[in-house]
C-alpha positions, 0 to 999 in steps of 0.5 A: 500500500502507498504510504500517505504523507502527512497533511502540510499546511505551510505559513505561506507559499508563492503563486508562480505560474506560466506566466511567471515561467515565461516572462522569466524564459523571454529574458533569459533569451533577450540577453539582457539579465541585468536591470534593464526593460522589465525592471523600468516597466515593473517600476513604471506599473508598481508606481501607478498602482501605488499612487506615486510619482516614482519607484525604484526597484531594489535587491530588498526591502532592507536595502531599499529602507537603507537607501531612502534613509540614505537619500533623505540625508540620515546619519550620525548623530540622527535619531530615528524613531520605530516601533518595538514590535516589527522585523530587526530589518527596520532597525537595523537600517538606522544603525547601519546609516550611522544613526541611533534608533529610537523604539516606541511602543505599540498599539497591542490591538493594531500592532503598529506603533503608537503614534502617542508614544512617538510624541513621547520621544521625539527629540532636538536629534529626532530627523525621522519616523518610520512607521511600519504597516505591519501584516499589510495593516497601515499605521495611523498616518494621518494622526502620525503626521498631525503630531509632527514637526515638519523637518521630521521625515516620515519612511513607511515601512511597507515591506507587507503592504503592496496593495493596502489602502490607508482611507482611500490613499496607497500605502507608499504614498502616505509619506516621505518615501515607502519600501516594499519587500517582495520575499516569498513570504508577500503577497507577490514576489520577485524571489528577493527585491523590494521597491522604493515609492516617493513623490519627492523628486529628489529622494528619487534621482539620489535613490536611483544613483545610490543603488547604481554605485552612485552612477550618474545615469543607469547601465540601460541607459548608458548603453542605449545612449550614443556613446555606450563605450564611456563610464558615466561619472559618479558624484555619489558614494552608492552600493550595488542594490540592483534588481536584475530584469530576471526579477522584473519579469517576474514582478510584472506579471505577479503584480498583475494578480495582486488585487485578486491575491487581496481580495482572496486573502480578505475573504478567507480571513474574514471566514477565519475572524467569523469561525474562530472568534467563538475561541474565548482565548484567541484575538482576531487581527484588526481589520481597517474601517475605510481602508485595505487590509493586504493580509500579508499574514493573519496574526492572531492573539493567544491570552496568556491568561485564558489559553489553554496552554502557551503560546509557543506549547500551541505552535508545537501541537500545531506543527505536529498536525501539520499546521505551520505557524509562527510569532507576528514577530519579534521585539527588537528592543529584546533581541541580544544586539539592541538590548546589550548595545542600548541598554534596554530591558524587555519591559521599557516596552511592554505591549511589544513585549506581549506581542513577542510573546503572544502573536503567532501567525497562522497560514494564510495564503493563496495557494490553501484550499478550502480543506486546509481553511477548514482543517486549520479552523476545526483544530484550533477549536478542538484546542479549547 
């Protein structure tokens, strides 16, 4: 008898298909791999969609989240204020741009910063905030930027928000300048890349050479011009952080289906928030009122002190089924590199602290079946 392998429920797993093949097979043969006609044309589209006037494609979102920093004039002696509660990329940047990051807490239903206690640390040294729409659910921008100076940059930490809606405005248009990361994880990927947004003209241009070792023009265009055999000029210190076409490629057509990928996302967690808020001790995620939710993970709450049993105990029962799951993420303030370098304690930032500790993210993707929804609901409630 042929022995039946376990049910496998991943956290998350891409949509690649013929179209992705191909598009990636039609530069393949063009000849042309590195950033090229597809990486422009992939820009081009991601601007449109997102409401902005530019958009640069970059290796990552952490490469790009470095880069805008860098072009809006961040480094030593700045201060950059983040939540507590998100991916150790965002703070990371800062330090790696010379300049000392600033945690504030987060709002524990949202799980995106408290703009109320962004107030509380902003300083003679603070030059910028970097909200991050953690999950694909934004920040309160409009409350953000109402507390502001205005000298005070604001970088939108999109990495999980290619689609959301704040209001009737496109997350990556809500600020200074907005990252977009396309790992596997996203709702659409380029493999690894992300995506600068901006309305500045001038973040735009300094971006745009940065990522190009500070080239004063791009290699498609130094070699589509009449004298490709000369090395442009280089005005700028800059890194090499450019998408290859192979990537572009592959971006356009996924983003061809981001609006179906959301709107099959919505309608599975809103079935998840019907089915499982009937489990006392599990918090549903929060779902915007006049905006778009881009779902990139459905990251429940576990109640510590009504849960049967811890958070991290669940997740490995779970796993024994064949439910993947994981923590929303993490509290950078606690991770060994900030809490020793900054002197920091767990509880200087405690609704972070109980998100680290609380959150834990259940599948949600585009490649589950109604099966696994069910499976995934019907264990859970076995659970309590």
């Amino acid at each position: 008898m042929p022995v039946t392998k376990p049910r496998q429920i991943q956290i998350a797993s891409p949509v690649i298909g013929q179209d992705e093949i191909q598009a990636v097979c039609e530069v393949l043969e063009s000849g042309w791999l590195t950033q090229g006609p597809r990486v422009a044309a992939f820009e081009k589209k991601f601007a449109e969609i997102h409401g902005v006037k530019h958009a640069i494609a970059v290796t990552s979102c952490t490469t790009g989240l470095h880069l805008a920093l860098t072009a809006m004039g961040i480094g030593l002696g700045d201060e950059v204020i983040l939540p507590a509660f998100t991916w150790v990329a965002t703070a990371n940047v800062v330090v790696q741009c010379g300049a000392t990051p600033v945690f504030a807490d987060v709002d524990p239903v949202t799980y995106n910063i408290d703009p109320q206690d962004i107030l509380k640390r902003i300083t003679t040294h603070t030059k910028a905030v970097m909200p991050v729409h953690l999950f694909g659910l934004c920040s309160e921008m409009d409350v953000i930027q109402d507390i502001l100076p205005d000298h005070i940059k604001i970088l939108e930490d999109a990495a999980c928000a290619s689609g959301a809606m704040y209001k009737d405005r496109p997350a990556g248009s809500l600020g200074d300048a907005g990252v977009f990361s396309f790992h596997p994880r996203k709702s659409i990927t380029t493999g690894e890349g992300g995506m600068i947004t901006t309305n500045d003209d001038q973040i735009a241009e300094l971006a745009g050479m940065l990522r190009n070792h500070g080239a004063s023009i791009s290699e498609e265009q130094r070699h589509r011009g009449s004298k490709s055999y000369l090395l442009p000029e280089f005005n700028h210190l800059g890194f090499n952080c450019r998408m290859t076409d192979l990537q572009g490629a592959l971006g356009l057509a996924q983003l061809d289906q981001l609006q179906r990928f959301i709107k099959e996302r919505d309608l599975r967690a809103n079935w998840y928030t019907q089915e499982l808020s009937t489990i006392p001790w599990l918090r549903m995620p929060e779902r915007p009122c006049d905006g778009t939710h881009a779902w990139q993970a459905f990251v429940t709450y576990i109640d510590p002190d009504t849960a049967p049993m811890s958070r991290n105990h669940l997740m490995e029962q779970l796993q024994e089924v064949g439910i993947s799951t994981r923590p929303g993420t993490h509290a950078v303030h606690m991770l060994g590199y900030y809490a020793q370098r900054f002197g920091i304690k767990p509880t200087d930032y405690p609704r972070a602290m109980d998100c680290d500790h609380n959150t834990m993210a259940i599948p949600l993707h585009n490649q589950m079946s109604k099966d696994d929804y069910q499976h995934v609901v019907e264990t859970l409630k076995a659970m309590s």
